[in-house]
N, C-alpha and C positions, 0 to 999 in steps of 0.2 A: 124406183117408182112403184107405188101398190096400187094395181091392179083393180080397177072398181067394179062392180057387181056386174056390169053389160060388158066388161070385155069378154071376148073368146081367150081363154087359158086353157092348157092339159096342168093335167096336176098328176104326181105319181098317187098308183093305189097305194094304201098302206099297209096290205097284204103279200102281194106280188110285186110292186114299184111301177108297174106298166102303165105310161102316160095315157089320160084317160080326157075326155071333154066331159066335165061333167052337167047334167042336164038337172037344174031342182036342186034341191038336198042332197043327190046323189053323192055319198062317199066313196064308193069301191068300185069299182070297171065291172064288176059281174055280180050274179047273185052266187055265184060261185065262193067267190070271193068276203062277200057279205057275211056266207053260212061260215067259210072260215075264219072269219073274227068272230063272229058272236060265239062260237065255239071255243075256242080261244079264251076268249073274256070268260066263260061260265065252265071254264076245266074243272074236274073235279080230280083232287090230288090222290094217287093211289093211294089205301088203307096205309096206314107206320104199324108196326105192330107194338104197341104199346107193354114193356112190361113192369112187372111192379119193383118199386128199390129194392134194393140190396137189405137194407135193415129191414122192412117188411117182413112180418112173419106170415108163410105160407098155411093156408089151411090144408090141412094133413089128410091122406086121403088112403083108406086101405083096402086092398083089395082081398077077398075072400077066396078062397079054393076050399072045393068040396072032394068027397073022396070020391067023385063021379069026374071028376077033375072038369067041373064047368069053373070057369070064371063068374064072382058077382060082385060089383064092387058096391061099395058103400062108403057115405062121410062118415067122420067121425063127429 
């Protein structure tokens, strides 16, 4: 049998599972809870470091030495 809008149910959070009465709208047993789905939902995936193909040709990069022996580099 389902359950109509006036009865009293616990429902699990869907964060924790901890049976909950919910009151409203209320989805999660806490604001606790709450913060860790919308968290959750809005992850941001650590950086991938991206690099270029294999066939790709690399732009060439030289570096200069002086007879003071500083380094200065420059593109080509």
């Amino acid at each position: 049998m389902i359950p109509s809008c006036n009865d009293v149910v616990t429902i699990p959070c869907p964060v924790c599972t901890t049976p909950f009465l919910p009151v409203g709208k209320r989805r999660y047993c806490s604001d606790a809870c709450r913060v860790a789905a919308h968290r959750r939902r809005h992850r941001v995936d650590p950086l991938v470091d991206v690099l270029p193909a294999a066939s790709a040709p690399r732009r060439p990069i030289t570096v200069y030495e002086c007879v003071c022996h500083e380094r200065k580099g420059g593109v080509m």
